[in-house]
Structures are given as structure tokens and as C-alpha cells.
N, C-alpha and C positions, 0 to 999 in steps of 0.2 A: 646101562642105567639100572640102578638099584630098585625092584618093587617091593612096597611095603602091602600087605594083606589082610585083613581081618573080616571073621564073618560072625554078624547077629541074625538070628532071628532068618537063615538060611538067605540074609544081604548080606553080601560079598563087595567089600570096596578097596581097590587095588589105589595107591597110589605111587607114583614114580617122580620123584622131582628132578630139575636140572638145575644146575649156574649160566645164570644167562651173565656170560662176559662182558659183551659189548654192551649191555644196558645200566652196569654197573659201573661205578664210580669211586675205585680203592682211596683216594686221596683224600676223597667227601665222605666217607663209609658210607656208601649206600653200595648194600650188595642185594642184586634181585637174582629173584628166585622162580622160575615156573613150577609147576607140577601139573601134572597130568592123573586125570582120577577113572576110573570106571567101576559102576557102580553093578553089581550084577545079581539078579531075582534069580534064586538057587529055589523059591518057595513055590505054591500051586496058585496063588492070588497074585492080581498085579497090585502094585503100589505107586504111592506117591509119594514124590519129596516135598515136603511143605517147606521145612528151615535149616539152614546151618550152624551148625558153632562152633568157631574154630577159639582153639588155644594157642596162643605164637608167642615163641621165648624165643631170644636171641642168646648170642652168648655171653655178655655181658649182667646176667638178670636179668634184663626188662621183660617184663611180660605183656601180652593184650589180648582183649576178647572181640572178635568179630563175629555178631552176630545177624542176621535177617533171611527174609523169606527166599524160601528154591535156592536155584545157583545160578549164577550168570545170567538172572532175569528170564529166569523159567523155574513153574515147579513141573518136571517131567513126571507122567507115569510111566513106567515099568511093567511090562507084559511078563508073567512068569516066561521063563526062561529067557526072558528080555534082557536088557542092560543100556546104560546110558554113559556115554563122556562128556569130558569136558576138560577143558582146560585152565588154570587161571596164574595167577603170579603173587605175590609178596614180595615187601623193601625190609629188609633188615639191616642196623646201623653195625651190626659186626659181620666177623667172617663165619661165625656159624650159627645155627640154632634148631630150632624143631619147632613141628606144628602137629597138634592131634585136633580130635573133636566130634562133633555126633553131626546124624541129620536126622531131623524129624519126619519119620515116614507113617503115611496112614492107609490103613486098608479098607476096601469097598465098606465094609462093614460100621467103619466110621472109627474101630480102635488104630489106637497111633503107638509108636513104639521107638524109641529113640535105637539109631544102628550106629555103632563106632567105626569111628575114621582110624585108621591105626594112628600112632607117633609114628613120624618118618622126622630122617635128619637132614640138617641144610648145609652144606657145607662149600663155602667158597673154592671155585676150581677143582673140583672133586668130580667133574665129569670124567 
């Protein structure tokens, strides 16, 4: 499995996607996607995730914004030298595409600072 890396602001967010087969549907183009993220505090403060925003393109063009609060109905904080996962999934109508995006994270202090999700690619049967 491919990891994708990127570090703001000494946040470190790894992410890994897979092709979920069986959940996919080649005839109806619905091809889903998991990814797996972990979010890792490289800094002396801990943090919080407040929001996401992801960017998703398929291969096709289409593009779309999802955005809202924490992830997966949590906003976790992060203990320096901490780190958080999680999991989630995406439906795409083609066989490939990509996803980037930011999370909104704040510190005790009350500044916030946006940390980037890298681009990772999605690619049908690519496991």
C-alpha cells in the first residue's frame, strides 16, 4: 500500500488508500475507495482538529468539496508527540482520481492554522 506524506507546521499526515473491490460496482461505475490517515504532532503543543476540507476529482473532471467539523464525528486533540487515525471511504463514478485538502487545527493558545492533507491517487485495482 502506497503512503502519501506531508508535514505543516511540524503536523504530519500520512495517508494510504486502498480499492475496496467487493464494495464497488464496475457495470454501475461506482468505484469505492478507503483511505487510511494518521495525523502525527511532530510540535511541543498539543492540538486540535476542528474541520476538514477535502478536494475529490475523479477521472473524468468532476470535481467536489466536502467540507465539516473534526472527522468521523470527533474533533480529537493531539498530545505533542501524540497522533490520531482514522479511517474513512469515497464513491467515485470512474476508475480513478485524487483527493487532497486541509484540516483546521488550533492551539491552546486559541491560533489556528490550516495543516495539508497531501494529494494521494485513487486508482481502481491498484492494490
Amino acid at each position: 500500500m502506497v503512503s502519501y506524506v506531508e508535514t505543516t507546521n511540524e503536523i504530519e499526515v500520512t495517508v494510504r488508500p486502498v480499492y475496496l473491490d467487493g464494495q464497488s460496482d464496475m457495470m454501475n461505475r461506482r468505484f469505492v475507495f478507503g483511505y487510511f490517515v494518521r495525523i502525527d504532532n511532530n510540535g511541543l503543543e498539543e492540538i486540535q482538529l476542528l474541520r476538514r476540507h477535502w478536494f475529490i476529482q475523479d477521472g473524468d473532471g468532476q470535481a467536489r468539496e466536502v467540507e465539516g467539523d473534526g472527522v468521523i464525528g470527533i474533533q480529537p486533540v493531539i498530545s505533542p508527540g501524540g497522533f490520531h487515525e482514522y479511517n474513512s471511504f469515497c464513491v467515485l463514478g470512474s476508475f480513478e482520481g485524487s483527493m487532497y485538502g486541509t484540516y483546521l487545527m488550533q492551539r491552546p493558545s486559541g491560533d489556528r492554522f490550516r495543516a495539508n492533507i497531501p494529494r494521494f491517487n485513487l486508482r481502481a485495482a491498484a492494490n
